[in-house]
DRENMI-173843 format. One record per residue (C-alpha): residue number from 0; residue in three letters; x, y, z. Coordinates in Angstrom, 3 decimals, decimal comma. Example, Ala and Ser with C-alpha at 12.3 -4.5 7.8 and 13.67 -1.06 7.14 Angstrom:
<atoms>
0  ALA  12,300  -4,500  7,800
1  SER  13,670  -1,060  7,140
</atoms>
This chain:
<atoms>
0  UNK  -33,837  -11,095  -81,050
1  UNK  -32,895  -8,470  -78,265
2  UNK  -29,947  -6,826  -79,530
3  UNK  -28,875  -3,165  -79,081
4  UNK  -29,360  -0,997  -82,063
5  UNK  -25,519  -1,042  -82,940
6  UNK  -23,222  -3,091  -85,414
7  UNK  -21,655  -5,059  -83,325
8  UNK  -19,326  -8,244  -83,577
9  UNK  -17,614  -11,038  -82,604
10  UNK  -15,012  -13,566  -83,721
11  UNK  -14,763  -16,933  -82,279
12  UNK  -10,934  -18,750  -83,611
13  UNK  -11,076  -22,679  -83,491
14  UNK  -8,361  -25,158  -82,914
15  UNK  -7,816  -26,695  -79,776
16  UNK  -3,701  -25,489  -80,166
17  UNK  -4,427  -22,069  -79,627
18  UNK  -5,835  -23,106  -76,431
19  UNK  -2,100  -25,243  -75,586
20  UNK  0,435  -22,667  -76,401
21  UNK  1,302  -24,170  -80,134
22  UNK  -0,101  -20,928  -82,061
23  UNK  -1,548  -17,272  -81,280
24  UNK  -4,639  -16,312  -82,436
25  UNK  -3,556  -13,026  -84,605
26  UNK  -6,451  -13,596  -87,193
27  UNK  -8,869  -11,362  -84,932
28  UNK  -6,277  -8,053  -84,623
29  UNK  -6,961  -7,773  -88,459
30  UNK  -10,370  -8,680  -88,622
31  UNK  -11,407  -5,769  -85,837
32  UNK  -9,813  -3,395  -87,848
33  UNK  -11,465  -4,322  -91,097
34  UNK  -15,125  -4,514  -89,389
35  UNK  -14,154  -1,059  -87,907
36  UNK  -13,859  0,694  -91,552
37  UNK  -17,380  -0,769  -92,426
38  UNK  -18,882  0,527  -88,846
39  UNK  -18,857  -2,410  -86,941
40  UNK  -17,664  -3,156  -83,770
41  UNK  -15,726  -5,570  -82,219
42  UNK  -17,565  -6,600  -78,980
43  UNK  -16,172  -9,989  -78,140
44  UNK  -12,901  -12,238  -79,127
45  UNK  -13,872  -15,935  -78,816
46  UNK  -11,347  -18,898  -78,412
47  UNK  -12,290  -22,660  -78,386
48  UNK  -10,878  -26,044  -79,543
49  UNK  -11,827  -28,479  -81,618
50  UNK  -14,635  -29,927  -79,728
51  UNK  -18,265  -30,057  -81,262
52  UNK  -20,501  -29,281  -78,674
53  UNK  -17,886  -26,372  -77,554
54  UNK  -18,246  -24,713  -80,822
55  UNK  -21,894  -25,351  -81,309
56  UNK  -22,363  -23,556  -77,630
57  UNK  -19,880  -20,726  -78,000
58  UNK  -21,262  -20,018  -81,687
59  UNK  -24,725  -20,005  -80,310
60  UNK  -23,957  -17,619  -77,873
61  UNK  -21,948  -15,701  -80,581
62  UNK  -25,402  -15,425  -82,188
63  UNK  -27,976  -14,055  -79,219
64  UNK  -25,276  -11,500  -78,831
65  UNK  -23,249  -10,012  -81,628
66  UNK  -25,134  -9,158  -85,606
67  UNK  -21,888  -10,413  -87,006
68  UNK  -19,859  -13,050  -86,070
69  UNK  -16,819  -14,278  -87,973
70  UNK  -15,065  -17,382  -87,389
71  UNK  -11,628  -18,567  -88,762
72  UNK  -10,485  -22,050  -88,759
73  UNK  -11,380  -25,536  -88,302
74  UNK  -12,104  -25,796  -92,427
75  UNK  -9,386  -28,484  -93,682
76  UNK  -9,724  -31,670  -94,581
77  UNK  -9,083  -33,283  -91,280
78  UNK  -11,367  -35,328  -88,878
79  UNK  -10,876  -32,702  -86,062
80  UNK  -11,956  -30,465  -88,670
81  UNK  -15,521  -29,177  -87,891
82  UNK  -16,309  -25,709  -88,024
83  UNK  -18,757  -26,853  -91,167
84  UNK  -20,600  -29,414  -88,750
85  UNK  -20,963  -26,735  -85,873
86  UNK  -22,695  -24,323  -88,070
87  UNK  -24,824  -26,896  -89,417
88  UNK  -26,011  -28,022  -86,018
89  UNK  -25,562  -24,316  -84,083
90  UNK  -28,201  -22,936  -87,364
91  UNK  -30,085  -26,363  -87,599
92  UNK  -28,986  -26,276  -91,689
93  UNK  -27,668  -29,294  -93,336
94  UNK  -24,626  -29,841  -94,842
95  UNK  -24,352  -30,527  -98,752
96  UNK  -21,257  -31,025  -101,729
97  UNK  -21,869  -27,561  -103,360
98  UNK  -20,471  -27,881  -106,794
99  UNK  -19,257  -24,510  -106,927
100  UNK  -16,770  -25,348  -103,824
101  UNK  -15,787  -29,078  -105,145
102  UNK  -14,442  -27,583  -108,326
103  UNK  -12,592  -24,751  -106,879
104  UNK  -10,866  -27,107  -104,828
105  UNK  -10,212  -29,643  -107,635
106  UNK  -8,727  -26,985  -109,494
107  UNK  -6,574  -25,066  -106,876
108  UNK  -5,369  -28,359  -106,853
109  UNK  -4,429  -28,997  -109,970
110  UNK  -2,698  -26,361  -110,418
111  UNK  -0,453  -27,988  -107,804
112  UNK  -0,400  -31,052  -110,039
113  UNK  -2,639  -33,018  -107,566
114  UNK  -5,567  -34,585  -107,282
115  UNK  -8,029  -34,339  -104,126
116  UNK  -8,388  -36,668  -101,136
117  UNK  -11,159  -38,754  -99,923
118  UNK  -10,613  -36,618  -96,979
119  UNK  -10,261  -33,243  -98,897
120  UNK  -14,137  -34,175  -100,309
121  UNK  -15,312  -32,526  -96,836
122  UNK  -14,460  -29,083  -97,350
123  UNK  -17,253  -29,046  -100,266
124  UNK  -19,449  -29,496  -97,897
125  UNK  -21,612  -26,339  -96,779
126  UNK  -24,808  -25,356  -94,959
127  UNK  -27,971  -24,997  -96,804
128  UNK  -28,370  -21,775  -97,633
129  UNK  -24,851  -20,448  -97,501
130  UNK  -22,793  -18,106  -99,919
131  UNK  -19,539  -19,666  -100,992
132  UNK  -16,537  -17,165  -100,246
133  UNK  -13,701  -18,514  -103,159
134  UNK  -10,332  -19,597  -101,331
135  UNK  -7,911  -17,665  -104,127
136  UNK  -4,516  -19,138  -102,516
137  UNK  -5,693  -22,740  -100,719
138  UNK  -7,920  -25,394  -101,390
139  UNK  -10,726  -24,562  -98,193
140  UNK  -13,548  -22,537  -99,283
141  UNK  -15,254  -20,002  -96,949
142  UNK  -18,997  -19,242  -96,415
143  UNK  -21,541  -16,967  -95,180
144  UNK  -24,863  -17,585  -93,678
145  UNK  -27,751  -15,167  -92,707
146  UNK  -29,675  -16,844  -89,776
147  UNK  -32,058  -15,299  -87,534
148  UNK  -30,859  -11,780  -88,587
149  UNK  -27,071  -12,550  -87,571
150  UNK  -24,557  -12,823  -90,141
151  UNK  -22,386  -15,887  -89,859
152  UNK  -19,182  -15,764  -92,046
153  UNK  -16,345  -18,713  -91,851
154  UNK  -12,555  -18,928  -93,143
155  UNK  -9,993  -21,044  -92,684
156  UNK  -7,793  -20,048  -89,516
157  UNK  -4,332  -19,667  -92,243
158  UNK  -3,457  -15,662  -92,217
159  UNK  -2,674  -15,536  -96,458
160  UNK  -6,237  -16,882  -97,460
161  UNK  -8,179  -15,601  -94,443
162  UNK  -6,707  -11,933  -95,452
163  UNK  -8,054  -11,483  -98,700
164  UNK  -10,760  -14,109  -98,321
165  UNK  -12,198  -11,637  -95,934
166  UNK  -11,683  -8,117  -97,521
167  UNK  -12,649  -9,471  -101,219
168  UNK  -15,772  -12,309  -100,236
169  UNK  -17,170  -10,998  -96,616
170  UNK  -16,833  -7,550  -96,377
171  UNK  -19,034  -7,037  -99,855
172  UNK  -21,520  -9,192  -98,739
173  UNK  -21,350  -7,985  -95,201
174  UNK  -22,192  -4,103  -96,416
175  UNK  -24,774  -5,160  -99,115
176  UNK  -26,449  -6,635  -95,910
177  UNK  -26,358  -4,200  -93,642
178  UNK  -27,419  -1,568  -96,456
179  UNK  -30,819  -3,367  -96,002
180  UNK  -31,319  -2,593  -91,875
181  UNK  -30,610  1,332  -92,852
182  UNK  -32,328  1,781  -89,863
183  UNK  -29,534  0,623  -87,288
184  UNK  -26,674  3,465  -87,863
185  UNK  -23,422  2,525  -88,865
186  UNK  -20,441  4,498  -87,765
187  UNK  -17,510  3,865  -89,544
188  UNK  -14,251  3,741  -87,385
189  UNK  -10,607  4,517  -88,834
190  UNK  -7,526  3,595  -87,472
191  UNK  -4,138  5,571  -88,089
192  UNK  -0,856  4,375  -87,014
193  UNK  2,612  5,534  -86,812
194  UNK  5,879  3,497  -86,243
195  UNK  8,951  4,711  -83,999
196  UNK  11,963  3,384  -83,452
197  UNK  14,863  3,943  -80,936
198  UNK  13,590  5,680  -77,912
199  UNK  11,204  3,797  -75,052
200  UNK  7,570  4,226  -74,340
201  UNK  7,870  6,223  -71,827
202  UNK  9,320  9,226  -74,317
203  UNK  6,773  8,202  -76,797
204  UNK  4,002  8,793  -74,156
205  UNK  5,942  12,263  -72,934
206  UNK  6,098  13,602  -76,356
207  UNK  2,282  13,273  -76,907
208  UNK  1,086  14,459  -73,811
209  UNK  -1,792  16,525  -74,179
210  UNK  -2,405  15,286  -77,846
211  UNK  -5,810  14,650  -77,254
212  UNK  -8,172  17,681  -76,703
213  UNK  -11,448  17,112  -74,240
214  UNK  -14,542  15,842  -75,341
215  UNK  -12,742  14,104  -78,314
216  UNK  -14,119  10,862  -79,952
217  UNK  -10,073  9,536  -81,174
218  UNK  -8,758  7,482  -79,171
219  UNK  -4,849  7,107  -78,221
220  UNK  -2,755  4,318  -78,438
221  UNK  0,601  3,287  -77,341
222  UNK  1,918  -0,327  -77,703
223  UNK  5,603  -0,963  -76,956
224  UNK  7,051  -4,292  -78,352
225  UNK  10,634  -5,701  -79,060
226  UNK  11,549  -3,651  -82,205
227  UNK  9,509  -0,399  -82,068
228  UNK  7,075  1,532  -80,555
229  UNK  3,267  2,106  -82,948
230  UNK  1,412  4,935  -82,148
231  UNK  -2,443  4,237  -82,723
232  UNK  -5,124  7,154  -83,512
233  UNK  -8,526  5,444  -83,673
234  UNK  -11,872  7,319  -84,213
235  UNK  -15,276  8,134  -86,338
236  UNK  -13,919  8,688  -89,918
237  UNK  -15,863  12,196  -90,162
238  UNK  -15,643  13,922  -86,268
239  UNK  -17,226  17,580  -86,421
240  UNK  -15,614  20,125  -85,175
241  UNK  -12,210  21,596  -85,759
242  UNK  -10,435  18,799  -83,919
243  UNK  -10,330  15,397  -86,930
244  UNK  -8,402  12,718  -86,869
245  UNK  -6,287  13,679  -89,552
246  UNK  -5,238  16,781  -87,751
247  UNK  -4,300  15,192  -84,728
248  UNK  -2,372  11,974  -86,976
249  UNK  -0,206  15,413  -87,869
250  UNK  0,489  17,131  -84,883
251  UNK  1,357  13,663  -83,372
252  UNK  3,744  12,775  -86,461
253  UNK  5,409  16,620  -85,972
254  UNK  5,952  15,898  -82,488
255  UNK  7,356  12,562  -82,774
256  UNK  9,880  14,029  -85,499
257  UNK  12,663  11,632  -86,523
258  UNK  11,788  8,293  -84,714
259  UNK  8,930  8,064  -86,747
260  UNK  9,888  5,462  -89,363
261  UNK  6,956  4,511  -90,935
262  UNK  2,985  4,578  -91,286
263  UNK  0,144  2,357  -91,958
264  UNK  1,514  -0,800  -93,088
265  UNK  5,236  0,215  -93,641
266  UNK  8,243  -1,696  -91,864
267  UNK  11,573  -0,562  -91,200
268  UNK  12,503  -2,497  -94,054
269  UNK  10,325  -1,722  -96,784
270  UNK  10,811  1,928  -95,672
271  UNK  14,706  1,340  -96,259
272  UNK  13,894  -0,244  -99,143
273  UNK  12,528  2,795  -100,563
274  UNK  15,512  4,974  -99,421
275  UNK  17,813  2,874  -101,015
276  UNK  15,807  3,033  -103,967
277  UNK  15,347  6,403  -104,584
278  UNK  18,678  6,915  -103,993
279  UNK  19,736  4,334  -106,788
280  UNK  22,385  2,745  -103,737
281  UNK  23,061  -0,457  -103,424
282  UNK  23,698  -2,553  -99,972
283  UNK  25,590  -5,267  -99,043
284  UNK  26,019  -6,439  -94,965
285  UNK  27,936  -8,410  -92,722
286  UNK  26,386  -10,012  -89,608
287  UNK  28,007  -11,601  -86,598
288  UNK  24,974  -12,201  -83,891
289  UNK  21,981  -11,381  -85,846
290  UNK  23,109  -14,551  -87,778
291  UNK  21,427  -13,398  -91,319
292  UNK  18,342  -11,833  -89,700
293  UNK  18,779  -8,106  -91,685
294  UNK  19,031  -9,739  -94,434
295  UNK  16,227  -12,173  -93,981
296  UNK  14,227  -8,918  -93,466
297  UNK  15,402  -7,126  -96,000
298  UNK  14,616  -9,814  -98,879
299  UNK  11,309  -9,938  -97,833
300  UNK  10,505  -7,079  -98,927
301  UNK  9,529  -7,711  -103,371
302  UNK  11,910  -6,251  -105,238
303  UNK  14,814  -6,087  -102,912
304  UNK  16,953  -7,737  -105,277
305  UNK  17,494  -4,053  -107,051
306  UNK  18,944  -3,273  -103,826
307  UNK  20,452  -5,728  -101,908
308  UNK  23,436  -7,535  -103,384
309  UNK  25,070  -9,753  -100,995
310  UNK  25,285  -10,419  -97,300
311  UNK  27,821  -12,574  -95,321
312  UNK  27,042  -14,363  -91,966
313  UNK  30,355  -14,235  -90,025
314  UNK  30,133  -15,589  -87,090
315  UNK  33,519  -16,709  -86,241
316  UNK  36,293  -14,325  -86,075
317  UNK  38,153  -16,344  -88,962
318  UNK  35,273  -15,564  -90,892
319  UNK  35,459  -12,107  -89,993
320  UNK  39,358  -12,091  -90,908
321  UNK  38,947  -14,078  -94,445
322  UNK  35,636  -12,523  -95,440
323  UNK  35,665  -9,284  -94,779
324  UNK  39,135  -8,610  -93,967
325  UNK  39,701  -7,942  -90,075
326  UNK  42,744  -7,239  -88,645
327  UNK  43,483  -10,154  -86,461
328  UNK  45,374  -7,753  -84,374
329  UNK  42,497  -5,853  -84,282
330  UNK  40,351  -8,605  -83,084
331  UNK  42,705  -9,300  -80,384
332  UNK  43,625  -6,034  -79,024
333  UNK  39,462  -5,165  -78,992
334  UNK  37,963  -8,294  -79,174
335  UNK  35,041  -9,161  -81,792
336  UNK  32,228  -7,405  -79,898
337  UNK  33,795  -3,625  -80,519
338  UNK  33,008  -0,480  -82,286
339  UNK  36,349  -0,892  -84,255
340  UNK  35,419  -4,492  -85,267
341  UNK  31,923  -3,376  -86,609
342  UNK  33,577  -0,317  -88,520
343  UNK  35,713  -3,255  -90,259
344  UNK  33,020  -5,396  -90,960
345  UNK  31,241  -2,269  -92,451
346  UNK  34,337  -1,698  -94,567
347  UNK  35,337  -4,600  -95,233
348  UNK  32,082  -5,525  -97,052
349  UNK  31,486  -2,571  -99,118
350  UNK  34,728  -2,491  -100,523
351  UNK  34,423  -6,257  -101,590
352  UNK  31,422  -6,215  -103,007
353  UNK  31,642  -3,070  -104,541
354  UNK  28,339  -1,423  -102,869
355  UNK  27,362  1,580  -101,951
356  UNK  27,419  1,238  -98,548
357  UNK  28,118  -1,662  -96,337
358  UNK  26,208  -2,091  -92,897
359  UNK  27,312  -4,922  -89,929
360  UNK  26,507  -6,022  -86,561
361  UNK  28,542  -7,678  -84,005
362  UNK  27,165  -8,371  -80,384
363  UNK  26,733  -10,436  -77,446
364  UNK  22,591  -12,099  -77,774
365  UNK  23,251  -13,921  -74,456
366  UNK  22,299  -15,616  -72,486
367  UNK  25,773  -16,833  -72,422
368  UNK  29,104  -14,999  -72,851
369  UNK  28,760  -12,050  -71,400
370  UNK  31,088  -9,791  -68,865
371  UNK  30,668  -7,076  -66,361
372  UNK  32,791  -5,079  -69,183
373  UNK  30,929  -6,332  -72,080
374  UNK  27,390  -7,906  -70,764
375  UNK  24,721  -9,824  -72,939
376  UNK  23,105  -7,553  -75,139
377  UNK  26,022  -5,442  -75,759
378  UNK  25,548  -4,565  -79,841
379  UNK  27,708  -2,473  -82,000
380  UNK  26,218  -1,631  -85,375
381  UNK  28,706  -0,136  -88,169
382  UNK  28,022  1,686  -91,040
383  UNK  30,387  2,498  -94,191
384  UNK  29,473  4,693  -97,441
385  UNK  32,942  5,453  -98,647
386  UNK  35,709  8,178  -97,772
387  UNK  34,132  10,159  -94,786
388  UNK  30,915  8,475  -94,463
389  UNK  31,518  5,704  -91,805
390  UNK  29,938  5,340  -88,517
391  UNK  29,541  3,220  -85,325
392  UNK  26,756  3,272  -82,803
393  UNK  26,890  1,178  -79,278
394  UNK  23,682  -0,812  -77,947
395  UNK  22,807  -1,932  -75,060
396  UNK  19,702  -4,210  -75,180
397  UNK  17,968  -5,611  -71,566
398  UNK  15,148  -7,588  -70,791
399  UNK  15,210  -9,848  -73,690
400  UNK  16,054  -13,431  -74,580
401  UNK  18,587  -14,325  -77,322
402  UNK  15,791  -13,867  -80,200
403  UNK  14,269  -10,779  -78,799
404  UNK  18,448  -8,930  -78,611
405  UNK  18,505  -10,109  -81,942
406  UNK  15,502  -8,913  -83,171
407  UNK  16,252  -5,790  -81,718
408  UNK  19,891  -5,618  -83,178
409  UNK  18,197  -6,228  -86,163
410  UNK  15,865  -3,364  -86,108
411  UNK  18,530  -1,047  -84,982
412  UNK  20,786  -1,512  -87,199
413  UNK  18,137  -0,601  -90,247
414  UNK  17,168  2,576  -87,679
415  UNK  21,129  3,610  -88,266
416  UNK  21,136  2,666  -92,153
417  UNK  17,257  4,521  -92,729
418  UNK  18,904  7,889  -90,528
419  UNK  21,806  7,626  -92,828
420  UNK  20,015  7,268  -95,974
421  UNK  17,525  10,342  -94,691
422  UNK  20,851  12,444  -94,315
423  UNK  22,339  11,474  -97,016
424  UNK  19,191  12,487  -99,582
425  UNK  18,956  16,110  -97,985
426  UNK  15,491  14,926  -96,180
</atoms>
């Protein structure tokens, strides 16, 4: 096989709806950056639907190519299910019931109280030859294969089990594998990341100007979306030389300052999680046009109950008058969408529930009802910790849909509450 003397890679994502707009292949984003730790790169990102002779091709081109190849999906139960047939043919194996994968599967589902399919029988079916990869949250086993000196891993195309099914079943097997070719080098590749929040690319990019020194290996990387802005430093884990990665992930952080919310894996609302927990504070929050979304965020995050003790959705302005106590007068003279109105929606909630601070968010998400005075994606976020410690802050959000303003109200609202919380701690 004529290959270059590299670890390289490439994933190929099955199911004709990522072809028709129904889903986005994410699966790939965190399989790159896995490979990347273990010195592989990603060469190639593969889509193709659920037709045979498509897979069998693209995964046979995969294969002349790439030394690894990992595919995700096509492993249910269903008839247009057939990532397990196009290995089969693509490697010229046949497919067998492996024990080891029927009773896995008999007893994932069991512990569901159900029994199998006739139809859920074909995902015990693997290649001759193949390494079963355990499915720890669903019922579709993985595999690996080693043909002609490629290595051939598939998982099913669901985020939760591909995750772990990955990091815990491929990647071991992966590096035992490549330990044997010691003579192709390996270069393992790390990936740091910071989070901002509140201020455009384009200050982002101004603030890091010059980061990156000449002749560097790192790499730079600045990706804008609706709620933030990450801030990617991607190199060899060990560079030589004064200039590391770690060194530059520091100067970049110190010149960032205080939009940086978060690292690595944080969100804005674990990291407000954590403020409010090392604080011992408790938080309760009234939304108008986010419509519960703060909250929704918020109790994602395991263990927000300690924190988070009640939120009200009101949406009407009679819900903003019986809930949380708004003036009507005050509603009329200013109208819902108002600084004043979010201070009372801030206040009104923390003094009902009792919290230690009480956070709303009234606005206009569009893409109706609107003014020249007060346009769509007009958002006022208010903020109330007692006697002395209440404040408002105006938005104005363009460019967006209804979701994306809310997202965004969403996200600026826990910017507010996380500078608060930073103040109020002495950090």
């Amino acid at each position: 096989m004529n290959k270059s003397k590299a670890w390289t890679a490439e994933t190929i994502a099955i199911g004709s709806e990522l072809l028709l707009g129904g889903r986005m292949d994410t699966n790939s984003l965190f399989v790159a950056d896995r490979l990347a730790t273990c010195g592989v790169e990603l060469r190639y990102k593969t889509i193709v639907g659920d037709e045979l002779s498509d897979m069998v091709a693209v995964l046979k081109t995969a294969a002349r190519r790439v030394r690894v190849v990992i595919i995700t999906g096509g492993l249910g139960p269903t008839i247009d299910d057939l990532t397990r047939e196009a290995v089969a043919q693509a490697t010229g194996q046949r497919l067998s019931r492996r024990k080891t994968a029927l009773d896995g599967m008999i007893a994932r589902l069991a512990e569901w109280g159900r029994t199998p399919t006739k139809a859920q029988f074909r995902q015990a079916m693997i290649p001759t030859g193949a390494d079963i990869v355990s499915n720890p949250v669903g019922t579709a086993p993985g595999f690996v294969l080693i043909w002609k000196e490629t290595f051939i891993a598939a998982l099913p195309g669901v985020p939760r089990e591909m995750e772990p099914m990955l990091h815990d079943g491929v990647l071991p097997h992966l590096q035992a594998w490549m330990g044997r070719h010691k003579q192709i080098q390996a270069i393992p590749v790390i990936r740091r990341v910071l989070h901002t929040s509140g201020v455009p690319e384009s200050i982002v990019d101004q603030r890091l100007e010059g980061l990156l020194p000449a002749g560097t290996m790192v790499q730079l990387g600045i990706y804008a979306s609706p709620m933030e802005v990450m801030v990617s430093l991607t190199g060899p884990d060990k560079e030589s030389g004064p200039v590391t990665i770690d060194r530059l992930f520091d100067e970049a952080r110190t010149r960032l300052g205080e939009i940086v919310y978060g690292e690595a894996d944080d969100t804005m609302e674990s990291v407000v999680g954590r403020l409010l927990t090392e604080q011992h504070m408790t938080l309760a929050l009234a939304e108008s046009c986010t419509g519960g979304l703060i909250g929704h965020r918020l109790t994602q995050v395991p263990g927000s109950s300690s924190y988070i003790d009640r939120g009200v959705v009101s949406y009407s302005n009679r819900a903003k008058v019986e809930l949380l106590g708004v003036s009507p007068d005050l509603l009329d003279r200013h109208g819902a969408v108002s600084a004043e109105v979010a201070a009372a929606m801030a206040r009104g909630i923390r003094e009902r529930s009792g919290v230690s601070v009480g956070l709303s968010v009234t606005g206009i998400a569009g893409p109706g009802g609107g003014t020249k005075t007060k346009p769509v994606g007009l958002v006022y976020v208010g903020l109330d910790g007692g006697p002395n410690e209440a404040l408002t802050k105006e938005f104005r959000f363009h460019g967006g849909d209804r979701s994306v303003i809310k997202q965004r109200s969403s996200q600026a609202a826990l910017d507010l509450l996380r500078r608060w919380l930073i103040k109020k701690g002495g950090g």
